[in-house]
PDB file of N, CA, C and O in Angstrom:
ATOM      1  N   UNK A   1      73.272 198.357   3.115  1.00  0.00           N
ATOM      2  CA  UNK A   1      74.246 199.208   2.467  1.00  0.00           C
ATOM      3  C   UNK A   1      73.538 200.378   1.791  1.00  0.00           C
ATOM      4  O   UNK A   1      72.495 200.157   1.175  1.00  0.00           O
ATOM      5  N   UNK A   2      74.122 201.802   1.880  1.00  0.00           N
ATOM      6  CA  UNK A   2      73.855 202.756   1.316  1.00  0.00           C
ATOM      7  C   UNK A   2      74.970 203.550   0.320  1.00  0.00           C
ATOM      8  O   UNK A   2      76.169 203.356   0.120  1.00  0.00           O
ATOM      9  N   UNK A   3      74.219 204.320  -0.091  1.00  0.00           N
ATOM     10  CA  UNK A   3      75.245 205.447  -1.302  1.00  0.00           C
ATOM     11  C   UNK A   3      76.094 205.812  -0.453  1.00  0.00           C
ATOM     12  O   UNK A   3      75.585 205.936   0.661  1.00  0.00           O
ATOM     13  N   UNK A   4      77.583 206.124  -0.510  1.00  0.00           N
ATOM     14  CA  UNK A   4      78.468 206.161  -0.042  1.00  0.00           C
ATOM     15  C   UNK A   4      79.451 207.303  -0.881  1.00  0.00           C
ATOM     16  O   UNK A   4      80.101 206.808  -1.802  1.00  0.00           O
ATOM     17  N   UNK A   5      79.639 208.938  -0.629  1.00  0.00           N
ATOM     18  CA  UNK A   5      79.863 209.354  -1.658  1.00  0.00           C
ATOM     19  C   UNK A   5      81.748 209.405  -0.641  1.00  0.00           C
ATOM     20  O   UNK A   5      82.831 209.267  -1.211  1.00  0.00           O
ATOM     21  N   UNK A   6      81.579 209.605   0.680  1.00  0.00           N
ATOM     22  CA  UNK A   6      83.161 209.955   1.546  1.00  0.00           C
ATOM     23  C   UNK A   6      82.676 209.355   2.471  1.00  0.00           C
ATOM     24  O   UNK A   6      81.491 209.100   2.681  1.00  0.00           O
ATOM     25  N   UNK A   7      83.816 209.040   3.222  1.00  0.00           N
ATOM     26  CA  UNK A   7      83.913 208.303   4.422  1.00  0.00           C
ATOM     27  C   UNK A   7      82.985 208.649   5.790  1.00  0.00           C
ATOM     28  O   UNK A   7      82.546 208.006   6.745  1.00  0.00           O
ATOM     29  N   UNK A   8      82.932 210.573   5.139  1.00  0.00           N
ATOM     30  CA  UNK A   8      82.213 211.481   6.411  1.00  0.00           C
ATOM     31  C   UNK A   8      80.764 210.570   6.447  1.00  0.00           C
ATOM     32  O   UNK A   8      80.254 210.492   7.564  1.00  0.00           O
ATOM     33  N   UNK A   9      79.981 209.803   5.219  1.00  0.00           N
ATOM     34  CA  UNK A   9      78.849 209.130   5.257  1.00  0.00           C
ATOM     35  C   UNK A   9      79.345 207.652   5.805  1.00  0.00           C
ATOM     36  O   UNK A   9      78.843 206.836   5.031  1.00  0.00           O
ATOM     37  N   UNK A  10      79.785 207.258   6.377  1.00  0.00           N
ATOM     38  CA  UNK A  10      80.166 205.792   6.609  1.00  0.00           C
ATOM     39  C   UNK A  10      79.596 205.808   7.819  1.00  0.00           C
ATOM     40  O   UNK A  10      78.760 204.942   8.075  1.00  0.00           O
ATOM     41  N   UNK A  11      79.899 206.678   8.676  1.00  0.00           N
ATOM     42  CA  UNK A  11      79.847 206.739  10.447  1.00  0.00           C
ATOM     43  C   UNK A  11      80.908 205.584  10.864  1.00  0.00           C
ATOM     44  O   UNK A  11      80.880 204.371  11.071  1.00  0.00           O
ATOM     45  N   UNK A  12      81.806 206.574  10.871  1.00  0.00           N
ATOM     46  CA  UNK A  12      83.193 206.107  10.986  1.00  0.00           C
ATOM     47  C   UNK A  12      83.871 204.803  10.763  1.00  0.00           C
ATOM     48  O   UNK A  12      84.848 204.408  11.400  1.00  0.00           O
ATOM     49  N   UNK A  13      83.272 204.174   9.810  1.00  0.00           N
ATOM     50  CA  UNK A  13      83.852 203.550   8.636  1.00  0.00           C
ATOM     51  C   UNK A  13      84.494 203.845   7.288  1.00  0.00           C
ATOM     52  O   UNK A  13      85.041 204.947   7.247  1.00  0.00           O
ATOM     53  N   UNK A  14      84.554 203.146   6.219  1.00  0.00           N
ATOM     54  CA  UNK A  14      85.192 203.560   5.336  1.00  0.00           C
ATOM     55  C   UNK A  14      84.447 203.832   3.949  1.00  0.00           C
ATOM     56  O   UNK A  14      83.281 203.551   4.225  1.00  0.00           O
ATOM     57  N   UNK A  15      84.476 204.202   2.686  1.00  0.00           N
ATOM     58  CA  UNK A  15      83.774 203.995   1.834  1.00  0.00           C
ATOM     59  C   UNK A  15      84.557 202.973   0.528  1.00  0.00           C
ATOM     60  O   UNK A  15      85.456 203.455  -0.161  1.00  0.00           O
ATOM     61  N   UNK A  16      84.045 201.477   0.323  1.00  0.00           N
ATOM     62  CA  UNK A  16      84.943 201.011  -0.141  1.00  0.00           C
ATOM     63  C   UNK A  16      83.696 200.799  -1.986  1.00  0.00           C
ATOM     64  O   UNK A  16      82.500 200.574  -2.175  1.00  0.00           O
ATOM     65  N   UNK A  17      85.070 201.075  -3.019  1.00  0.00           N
ATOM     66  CA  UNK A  17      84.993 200.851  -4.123  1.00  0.00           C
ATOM     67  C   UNK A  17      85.931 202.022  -4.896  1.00  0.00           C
ATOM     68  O   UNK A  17      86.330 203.075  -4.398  1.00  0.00           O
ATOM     69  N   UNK A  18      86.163 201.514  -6.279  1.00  0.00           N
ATOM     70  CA  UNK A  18      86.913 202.359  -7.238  1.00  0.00           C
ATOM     71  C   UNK A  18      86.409 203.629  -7.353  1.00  0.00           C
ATOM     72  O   UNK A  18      87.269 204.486  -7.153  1.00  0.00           O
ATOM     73  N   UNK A  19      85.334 204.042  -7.601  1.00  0.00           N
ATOM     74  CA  UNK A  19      85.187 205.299  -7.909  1.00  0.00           C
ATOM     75  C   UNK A  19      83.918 206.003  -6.832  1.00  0.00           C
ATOM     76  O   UNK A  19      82.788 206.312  -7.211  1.00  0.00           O
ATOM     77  N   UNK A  20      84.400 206.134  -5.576  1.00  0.00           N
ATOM     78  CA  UNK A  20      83.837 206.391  -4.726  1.00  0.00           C
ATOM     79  C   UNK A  20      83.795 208.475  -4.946  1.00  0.00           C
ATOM     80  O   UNK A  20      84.677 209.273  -5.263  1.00  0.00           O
ATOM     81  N   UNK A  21      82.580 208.619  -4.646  1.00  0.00           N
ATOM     82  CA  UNK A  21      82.589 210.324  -4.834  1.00  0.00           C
ATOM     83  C   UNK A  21      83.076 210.904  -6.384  1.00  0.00           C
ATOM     84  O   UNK A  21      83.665 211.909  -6.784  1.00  0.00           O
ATOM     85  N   UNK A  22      82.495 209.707  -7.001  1.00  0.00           N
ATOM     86  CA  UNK A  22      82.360 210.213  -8.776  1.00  0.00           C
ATOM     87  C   UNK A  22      81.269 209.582  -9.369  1.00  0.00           C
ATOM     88  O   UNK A  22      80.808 208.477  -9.080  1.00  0.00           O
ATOM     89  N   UNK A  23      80.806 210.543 -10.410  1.00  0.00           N
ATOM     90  CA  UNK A  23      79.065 210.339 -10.886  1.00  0.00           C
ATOM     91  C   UNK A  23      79.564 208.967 -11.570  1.00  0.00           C
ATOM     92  O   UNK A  23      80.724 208.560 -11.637  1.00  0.00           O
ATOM     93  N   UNK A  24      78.373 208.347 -12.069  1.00  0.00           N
ATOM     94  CA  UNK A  24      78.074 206.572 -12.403  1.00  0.00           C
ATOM     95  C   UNK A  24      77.301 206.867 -13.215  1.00  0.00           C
ATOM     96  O   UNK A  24      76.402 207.683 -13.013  1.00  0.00           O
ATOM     97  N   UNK A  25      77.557 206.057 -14.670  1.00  0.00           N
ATOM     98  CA  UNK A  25      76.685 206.121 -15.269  1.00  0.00           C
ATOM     99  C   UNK A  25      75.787 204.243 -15.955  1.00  0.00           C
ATOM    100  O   UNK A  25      75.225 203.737 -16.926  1.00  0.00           O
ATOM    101  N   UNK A  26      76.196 203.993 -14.750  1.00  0.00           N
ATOM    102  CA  UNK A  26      75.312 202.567 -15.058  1.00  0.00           C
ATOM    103  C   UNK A  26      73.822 202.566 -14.826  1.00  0.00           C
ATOM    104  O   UNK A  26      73.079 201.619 -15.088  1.00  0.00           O
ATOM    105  N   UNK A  27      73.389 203.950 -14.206  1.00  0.00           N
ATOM    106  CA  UNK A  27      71.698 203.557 -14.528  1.00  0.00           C
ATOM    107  C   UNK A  27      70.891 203.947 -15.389  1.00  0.00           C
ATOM    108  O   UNK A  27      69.663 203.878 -15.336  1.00  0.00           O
ATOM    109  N   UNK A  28      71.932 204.619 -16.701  1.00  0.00           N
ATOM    110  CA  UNK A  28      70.950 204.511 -17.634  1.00  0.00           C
ATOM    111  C   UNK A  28      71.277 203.082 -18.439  1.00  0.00           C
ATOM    112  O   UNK A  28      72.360 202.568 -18.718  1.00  0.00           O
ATOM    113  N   UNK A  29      70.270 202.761 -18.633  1.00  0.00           N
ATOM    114  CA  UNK A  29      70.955 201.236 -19.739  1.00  0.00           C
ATOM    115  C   UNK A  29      70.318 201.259 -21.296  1.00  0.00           C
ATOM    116  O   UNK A  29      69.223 200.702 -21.382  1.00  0.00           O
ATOM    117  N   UNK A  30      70.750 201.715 -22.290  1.00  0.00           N
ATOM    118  CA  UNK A  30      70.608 202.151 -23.252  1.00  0.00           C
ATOM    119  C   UNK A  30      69.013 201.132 -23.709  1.00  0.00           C
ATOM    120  O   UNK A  30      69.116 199.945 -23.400  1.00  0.00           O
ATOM    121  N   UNK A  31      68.152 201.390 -24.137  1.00  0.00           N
ATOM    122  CA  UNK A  31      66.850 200.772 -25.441  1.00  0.00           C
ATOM    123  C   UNK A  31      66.114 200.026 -24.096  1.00  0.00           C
ATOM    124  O   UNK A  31      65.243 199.200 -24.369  1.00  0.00           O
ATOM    125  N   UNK A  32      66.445 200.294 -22.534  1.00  0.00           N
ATOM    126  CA  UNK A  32      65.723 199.900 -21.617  1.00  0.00           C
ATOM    127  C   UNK A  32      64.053 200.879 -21.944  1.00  0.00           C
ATOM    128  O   UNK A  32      64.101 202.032 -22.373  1.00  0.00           O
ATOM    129  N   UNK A  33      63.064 200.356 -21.728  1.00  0.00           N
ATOM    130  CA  UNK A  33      61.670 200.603 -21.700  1.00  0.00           C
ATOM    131  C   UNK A  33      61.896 201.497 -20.440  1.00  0.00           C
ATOM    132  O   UNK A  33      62.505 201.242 -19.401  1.00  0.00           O
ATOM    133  N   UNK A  34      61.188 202.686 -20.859  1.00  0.00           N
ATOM    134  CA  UNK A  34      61.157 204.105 -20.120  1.00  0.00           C
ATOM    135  C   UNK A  34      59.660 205.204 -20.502  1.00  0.00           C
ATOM    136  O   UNK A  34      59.341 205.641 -21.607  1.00  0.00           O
ATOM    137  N   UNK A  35      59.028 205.397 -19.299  1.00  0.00           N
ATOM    138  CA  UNK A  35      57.654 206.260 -19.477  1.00  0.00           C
ATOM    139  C   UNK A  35      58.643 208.132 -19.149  1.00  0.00           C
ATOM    140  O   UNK A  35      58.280 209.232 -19.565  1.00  0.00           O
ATOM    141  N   UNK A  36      59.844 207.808 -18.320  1.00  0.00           N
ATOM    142  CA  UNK A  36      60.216 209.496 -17.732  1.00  0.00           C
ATOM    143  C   UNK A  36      61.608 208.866 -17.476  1.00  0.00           C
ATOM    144  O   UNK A  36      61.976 207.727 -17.190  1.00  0.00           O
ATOM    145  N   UNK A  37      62.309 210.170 -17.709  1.00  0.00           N
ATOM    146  CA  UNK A  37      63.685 210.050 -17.521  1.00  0.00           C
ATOM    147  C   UNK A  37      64.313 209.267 -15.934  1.00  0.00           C
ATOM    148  O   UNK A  37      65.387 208.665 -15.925  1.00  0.00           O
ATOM    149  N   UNK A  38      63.417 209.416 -14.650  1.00  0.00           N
ATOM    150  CA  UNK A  38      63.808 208.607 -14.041  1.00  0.00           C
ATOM    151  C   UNK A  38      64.314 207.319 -13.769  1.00  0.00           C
ATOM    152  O   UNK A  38      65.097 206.862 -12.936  1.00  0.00           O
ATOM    153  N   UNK A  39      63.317 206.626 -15.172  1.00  0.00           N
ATOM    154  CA  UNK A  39      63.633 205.193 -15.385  1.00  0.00           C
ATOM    155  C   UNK A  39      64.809 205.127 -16.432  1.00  0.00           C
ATOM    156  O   UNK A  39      64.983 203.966 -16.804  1.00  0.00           O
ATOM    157  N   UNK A  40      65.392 205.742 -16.829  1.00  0.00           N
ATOM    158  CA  UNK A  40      66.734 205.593 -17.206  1.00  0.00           C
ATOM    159  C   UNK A  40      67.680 206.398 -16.698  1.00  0.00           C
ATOM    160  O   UNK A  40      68.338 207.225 -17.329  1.00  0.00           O
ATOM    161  N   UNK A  41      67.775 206.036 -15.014  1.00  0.00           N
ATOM    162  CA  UNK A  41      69.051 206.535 -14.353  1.00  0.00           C
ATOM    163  C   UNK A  41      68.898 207.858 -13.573  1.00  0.00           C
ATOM    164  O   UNK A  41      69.713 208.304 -12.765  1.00  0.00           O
ATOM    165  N   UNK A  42      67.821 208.368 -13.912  1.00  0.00           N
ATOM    166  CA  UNK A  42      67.767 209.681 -14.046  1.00  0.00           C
ATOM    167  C   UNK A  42      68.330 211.268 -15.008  1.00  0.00           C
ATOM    168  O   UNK A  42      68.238 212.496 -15.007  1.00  0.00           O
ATOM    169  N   UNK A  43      68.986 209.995 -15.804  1.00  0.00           N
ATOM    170  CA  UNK A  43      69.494 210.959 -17.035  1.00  0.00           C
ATOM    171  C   UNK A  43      68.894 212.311 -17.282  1.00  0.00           C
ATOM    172  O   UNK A  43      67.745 212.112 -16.888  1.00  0.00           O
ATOM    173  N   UNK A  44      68.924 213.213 -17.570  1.00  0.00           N
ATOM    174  CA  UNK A  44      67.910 214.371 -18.357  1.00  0.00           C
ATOM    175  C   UNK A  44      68.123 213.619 -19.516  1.00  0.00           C
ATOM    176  O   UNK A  44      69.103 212.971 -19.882  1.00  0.00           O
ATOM    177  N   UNK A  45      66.749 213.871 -20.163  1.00  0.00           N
ATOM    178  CA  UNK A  45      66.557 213.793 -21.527  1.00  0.00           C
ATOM    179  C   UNK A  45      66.733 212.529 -22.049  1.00  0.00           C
ATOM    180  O   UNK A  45      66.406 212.325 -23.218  1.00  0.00           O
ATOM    181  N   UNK A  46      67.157 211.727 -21.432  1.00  0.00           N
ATOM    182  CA  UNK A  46      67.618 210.189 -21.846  1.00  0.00           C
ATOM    183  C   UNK A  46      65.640 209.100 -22.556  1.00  0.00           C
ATOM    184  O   UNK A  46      65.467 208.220 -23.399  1.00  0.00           O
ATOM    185  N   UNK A  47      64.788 209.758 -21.743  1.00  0.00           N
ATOM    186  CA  UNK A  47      64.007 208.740 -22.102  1.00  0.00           C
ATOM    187  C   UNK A  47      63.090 209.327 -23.150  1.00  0.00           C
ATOM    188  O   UNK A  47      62.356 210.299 -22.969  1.00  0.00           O
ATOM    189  N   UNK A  48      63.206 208.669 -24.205  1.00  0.00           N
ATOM    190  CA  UNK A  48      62.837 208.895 -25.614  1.00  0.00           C
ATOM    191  C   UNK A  48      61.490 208.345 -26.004  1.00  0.00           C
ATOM    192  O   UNK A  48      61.343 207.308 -26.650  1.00  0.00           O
ATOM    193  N   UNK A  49      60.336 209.260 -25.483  1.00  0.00           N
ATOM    194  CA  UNK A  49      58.926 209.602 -25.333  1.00  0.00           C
ATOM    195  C   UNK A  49      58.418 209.180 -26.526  1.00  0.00           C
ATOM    196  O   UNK A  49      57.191 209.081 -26.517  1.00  0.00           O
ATOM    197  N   UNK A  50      58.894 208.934 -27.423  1.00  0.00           N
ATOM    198  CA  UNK A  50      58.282 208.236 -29.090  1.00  0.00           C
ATOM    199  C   UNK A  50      58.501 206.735 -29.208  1.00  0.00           C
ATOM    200  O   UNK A  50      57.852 205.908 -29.849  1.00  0.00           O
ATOM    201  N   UNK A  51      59.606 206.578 -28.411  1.00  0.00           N
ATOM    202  CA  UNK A  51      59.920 204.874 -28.878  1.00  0.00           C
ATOM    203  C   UNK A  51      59.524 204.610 -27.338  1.00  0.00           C
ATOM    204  O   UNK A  51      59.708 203.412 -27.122  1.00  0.00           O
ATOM    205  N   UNK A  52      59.151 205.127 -26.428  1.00  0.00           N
ATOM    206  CA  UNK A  52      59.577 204.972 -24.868  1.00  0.00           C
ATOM    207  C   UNK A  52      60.860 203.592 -24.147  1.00  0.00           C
ATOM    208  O   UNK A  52      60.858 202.588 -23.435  1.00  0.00           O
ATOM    209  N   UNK A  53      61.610 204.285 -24.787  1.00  0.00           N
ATOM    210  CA  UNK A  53      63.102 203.416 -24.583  1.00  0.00           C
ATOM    211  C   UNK A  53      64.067 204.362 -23.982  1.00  0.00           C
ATOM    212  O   UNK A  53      63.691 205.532 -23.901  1.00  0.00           O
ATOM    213  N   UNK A  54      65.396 204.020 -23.491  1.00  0.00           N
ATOM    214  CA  UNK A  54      66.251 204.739 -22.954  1.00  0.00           C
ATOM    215  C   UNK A  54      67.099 204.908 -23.879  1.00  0.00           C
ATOM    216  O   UNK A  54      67.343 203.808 -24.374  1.00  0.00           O
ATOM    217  N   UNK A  55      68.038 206.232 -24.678  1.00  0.00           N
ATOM    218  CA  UNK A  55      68.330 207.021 -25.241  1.00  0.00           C
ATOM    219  C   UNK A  55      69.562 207.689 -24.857  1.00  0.00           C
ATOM    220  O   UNK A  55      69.704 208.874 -25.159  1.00  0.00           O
ATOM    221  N   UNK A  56      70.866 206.786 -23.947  1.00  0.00           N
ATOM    222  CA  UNK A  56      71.840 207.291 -22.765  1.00  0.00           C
ATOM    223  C   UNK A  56      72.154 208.007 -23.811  1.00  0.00           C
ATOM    224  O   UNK A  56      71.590 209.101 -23.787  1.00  0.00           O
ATOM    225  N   UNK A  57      72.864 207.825 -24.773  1.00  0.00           N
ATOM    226  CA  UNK A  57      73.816 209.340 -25.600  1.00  0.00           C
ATOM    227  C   UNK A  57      72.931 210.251 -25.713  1.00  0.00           C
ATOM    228  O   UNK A  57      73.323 211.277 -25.157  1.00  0.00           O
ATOM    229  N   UNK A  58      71.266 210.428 -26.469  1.00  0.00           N
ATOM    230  CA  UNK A  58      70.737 211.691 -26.386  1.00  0.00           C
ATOM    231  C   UNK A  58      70.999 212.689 -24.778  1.00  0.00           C
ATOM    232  O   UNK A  58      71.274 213.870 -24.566  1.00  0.00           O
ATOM    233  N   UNK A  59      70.741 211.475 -23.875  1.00  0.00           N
ATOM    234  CA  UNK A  59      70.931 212.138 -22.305  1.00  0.00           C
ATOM    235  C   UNK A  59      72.058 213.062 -22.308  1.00  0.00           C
ATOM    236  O   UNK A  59      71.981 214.286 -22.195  1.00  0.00           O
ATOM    237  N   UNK A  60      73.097 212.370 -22.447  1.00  0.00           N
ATOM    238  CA  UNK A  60      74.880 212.936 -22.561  1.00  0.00           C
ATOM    239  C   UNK A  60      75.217 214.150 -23.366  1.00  0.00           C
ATOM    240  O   UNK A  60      75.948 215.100 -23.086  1.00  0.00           O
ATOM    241  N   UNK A  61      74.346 213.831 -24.678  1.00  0.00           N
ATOM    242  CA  UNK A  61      74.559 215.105 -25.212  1.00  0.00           C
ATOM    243  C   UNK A  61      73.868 215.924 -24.948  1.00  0.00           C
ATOM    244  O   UNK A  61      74.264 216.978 -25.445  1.00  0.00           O
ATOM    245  N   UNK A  62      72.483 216.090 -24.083  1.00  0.00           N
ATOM    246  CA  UNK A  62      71.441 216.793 -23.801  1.00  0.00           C
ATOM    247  C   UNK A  62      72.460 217.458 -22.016  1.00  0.00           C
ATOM    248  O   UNK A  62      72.057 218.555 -21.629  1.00  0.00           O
ATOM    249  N   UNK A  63      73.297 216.978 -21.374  1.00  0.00           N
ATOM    250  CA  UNK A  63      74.029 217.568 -20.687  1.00  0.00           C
ATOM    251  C   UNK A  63      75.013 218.100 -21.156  1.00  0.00           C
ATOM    252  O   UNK A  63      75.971 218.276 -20.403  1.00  0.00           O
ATOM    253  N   UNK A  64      75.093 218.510 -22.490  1.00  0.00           N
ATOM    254  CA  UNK A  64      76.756 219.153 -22.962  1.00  0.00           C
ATOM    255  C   UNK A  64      77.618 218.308 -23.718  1.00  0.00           C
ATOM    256  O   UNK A  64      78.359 218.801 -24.568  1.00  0.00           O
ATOM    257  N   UNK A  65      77.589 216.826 -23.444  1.00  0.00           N
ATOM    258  CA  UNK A  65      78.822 216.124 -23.748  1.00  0.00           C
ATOM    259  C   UNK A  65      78.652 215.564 -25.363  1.00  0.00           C
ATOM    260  O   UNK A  65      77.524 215.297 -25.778  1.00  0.00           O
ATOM    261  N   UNK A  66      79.539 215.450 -26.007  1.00  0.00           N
ATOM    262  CA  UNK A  66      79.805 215.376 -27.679  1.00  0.00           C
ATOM    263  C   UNK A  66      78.931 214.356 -28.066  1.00  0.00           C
ATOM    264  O   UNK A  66      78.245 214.385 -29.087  1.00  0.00           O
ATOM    265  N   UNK A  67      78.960 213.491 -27.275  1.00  0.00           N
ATOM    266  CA  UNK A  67      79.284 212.057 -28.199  1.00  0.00           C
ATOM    267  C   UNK A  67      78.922 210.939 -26.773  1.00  0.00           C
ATOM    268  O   UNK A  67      78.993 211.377 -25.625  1.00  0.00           O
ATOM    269  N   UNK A  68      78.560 209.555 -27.050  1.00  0.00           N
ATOM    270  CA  UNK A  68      78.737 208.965 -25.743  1.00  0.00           C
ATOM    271  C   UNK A  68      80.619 208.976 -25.426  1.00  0.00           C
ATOM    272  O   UNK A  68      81.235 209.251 -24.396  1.00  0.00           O
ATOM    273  N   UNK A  69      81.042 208.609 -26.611  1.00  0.00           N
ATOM    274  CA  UNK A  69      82.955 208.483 -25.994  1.00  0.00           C
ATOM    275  C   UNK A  69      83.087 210.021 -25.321  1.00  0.00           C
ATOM    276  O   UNK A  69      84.117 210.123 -24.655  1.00  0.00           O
ATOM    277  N   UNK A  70      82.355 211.100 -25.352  1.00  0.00           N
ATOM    278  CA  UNK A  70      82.993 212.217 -24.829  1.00  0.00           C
ATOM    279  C   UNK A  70      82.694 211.756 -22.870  1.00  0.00           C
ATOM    280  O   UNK A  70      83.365 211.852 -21.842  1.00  0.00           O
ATOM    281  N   UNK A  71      81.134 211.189 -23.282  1.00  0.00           N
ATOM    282  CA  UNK A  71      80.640 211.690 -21.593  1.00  0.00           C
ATOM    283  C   UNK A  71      81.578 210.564 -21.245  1.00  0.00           C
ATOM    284  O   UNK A  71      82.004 210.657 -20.093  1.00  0.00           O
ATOM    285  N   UNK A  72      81.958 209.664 -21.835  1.00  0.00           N
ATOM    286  CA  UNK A  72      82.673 208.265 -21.050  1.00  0.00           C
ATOM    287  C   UNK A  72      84.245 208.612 -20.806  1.00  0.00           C
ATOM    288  O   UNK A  72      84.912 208.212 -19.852  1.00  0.00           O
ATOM    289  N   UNK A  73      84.691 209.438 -21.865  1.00  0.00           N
ATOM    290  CA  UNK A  73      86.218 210.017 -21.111  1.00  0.00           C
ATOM    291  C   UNK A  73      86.208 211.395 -20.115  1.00  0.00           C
ATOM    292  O   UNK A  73      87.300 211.823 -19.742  1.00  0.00           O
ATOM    293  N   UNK A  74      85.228 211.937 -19.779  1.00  0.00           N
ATOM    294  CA  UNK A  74      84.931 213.065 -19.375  1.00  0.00           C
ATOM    295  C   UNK A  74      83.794 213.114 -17.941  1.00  0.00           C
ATOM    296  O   UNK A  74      83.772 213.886 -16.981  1.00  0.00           O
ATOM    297  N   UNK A  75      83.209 212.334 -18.178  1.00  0.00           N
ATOM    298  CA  UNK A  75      82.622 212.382 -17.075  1.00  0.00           C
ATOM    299  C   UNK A  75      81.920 210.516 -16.500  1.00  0.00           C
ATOM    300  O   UNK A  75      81.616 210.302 -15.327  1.00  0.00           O
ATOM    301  N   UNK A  76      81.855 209.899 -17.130  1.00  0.00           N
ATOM    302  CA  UNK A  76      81.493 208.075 -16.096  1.00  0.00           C
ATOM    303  C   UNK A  76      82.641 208.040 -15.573  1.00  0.00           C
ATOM    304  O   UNK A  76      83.746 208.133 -16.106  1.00  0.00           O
ATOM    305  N   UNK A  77      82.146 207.804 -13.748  1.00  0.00           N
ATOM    306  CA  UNK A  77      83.416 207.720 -13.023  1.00  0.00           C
ATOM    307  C   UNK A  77      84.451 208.425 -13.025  1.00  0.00           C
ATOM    308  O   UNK A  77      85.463 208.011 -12.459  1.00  0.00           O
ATOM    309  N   UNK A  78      84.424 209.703 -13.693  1.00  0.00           N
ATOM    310  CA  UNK A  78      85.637 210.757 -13.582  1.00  0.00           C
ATOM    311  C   UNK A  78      85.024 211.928 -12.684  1.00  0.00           C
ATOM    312  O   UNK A  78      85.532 212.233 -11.605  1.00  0.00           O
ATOM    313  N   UNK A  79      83.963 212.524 -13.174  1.00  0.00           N
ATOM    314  CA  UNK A  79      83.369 213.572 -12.880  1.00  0.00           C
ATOM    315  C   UNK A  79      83.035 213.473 -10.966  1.00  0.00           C
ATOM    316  O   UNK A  79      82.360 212.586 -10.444  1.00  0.00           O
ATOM    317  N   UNK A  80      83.776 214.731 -10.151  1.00  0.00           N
ATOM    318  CA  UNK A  80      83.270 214.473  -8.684  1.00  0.00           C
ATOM    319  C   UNK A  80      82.124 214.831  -8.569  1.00  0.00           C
ATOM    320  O   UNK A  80      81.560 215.638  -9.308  1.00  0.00           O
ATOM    321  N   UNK A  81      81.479 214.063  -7.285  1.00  0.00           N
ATOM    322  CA  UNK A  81      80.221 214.465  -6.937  1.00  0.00           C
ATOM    323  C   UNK A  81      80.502 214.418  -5.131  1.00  0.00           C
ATOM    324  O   UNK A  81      81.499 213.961  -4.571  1.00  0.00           O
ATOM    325  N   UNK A  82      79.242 215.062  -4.464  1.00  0.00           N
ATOM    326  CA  UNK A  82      78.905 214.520  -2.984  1.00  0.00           C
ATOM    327  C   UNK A  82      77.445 214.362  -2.746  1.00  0.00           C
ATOM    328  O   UNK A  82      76.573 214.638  -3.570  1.00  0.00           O
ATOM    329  N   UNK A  83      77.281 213.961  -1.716  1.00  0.00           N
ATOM    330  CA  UNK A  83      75.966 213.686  -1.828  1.00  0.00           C
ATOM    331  C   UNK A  83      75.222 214.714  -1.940  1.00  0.00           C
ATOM    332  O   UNK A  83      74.364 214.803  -2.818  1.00  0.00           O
ATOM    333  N   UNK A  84      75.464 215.665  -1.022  1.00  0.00           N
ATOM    334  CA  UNK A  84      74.578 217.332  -1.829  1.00  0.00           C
ATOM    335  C   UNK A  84      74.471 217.318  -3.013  1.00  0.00           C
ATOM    336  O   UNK A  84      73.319 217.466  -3.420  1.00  0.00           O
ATOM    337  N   UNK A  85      75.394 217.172  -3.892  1.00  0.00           N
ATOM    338  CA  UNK A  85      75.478 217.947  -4.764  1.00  0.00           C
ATOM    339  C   UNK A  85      75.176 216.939  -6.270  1.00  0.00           C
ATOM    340  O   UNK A  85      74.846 217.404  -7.361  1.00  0.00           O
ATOM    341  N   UNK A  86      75.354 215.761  -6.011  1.00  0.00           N
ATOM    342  CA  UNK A  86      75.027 214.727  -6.597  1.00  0.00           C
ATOM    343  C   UNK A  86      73.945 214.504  -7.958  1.00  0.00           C
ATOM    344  O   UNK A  86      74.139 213.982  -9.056  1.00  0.00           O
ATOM    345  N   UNK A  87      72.562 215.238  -7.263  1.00  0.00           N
ATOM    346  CA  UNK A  87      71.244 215.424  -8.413  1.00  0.00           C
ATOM    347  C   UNK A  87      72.004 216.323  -9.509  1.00  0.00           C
ATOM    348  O   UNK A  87      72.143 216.022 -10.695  1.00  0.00           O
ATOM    349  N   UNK A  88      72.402 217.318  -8.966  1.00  0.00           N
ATOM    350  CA  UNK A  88      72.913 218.295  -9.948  1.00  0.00           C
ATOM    351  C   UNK A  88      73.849 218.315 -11.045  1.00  0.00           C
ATOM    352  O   UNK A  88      73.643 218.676 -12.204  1.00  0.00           O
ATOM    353  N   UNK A  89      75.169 217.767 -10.384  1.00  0.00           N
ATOM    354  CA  UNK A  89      76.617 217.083 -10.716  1.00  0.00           C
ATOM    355  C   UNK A  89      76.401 216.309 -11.646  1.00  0.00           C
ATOM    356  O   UNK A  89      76.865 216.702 -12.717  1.00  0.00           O
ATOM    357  N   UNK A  90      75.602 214.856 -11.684  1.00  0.00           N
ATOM    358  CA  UNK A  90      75.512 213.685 -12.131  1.00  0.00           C
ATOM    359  C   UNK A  90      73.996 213.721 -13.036  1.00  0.00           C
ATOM    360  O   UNK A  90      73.553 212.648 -13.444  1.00  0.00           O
ATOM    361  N   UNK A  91      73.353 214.829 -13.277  1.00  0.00           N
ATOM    362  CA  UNK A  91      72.073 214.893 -14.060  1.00  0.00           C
ATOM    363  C   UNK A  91      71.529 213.861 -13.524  1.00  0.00           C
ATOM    364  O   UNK A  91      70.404 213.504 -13.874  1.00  0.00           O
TER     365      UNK A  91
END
């Protein structure tokens, strides 16, 4: 099984789950042990180089968003993405 953002990636199958072709924010996992932002999700800014832990709200707000409740009504699983565009879309 692979990332699945539309069906056009299935090869003519389907893409099955709830929030198919919207950013995810389950790979950052908050006070997870982190050397670079990759290891928490790929967040920007999420991995917090003093404690080396993961830092998801600094991430969220380091993309714009208020608060973690902002990025969580505003963009986990709301926000579209495709696979192009995905790195960019989804920080």
């Amino acid at each position: 099984m692979h990332m699945c953002y539309s069906n056009d990636d299935c090869h003519g199958g389907q893409c099955v789950g709830a929030f198919v072709g919207k950013c995810s924010c389950t790979g950052c996992i908050e006070f997870w042990r982190c050397d670079e932002d990759s290891m928490c999700g790929g967040l920007k800014g999420a991995c917090n180089l003093e404690t080396d832990n993961c830092n998801c709200t600094a991430g969220y707000v380091n993309a714009g968003y208020s608060s973690l409740t902002d990025a969580l009504l505003h963009f986990c699983n709301v926000k579209d993405c495709t696979k192009e565009t995905a790195d960019e879309d989804c920080f």
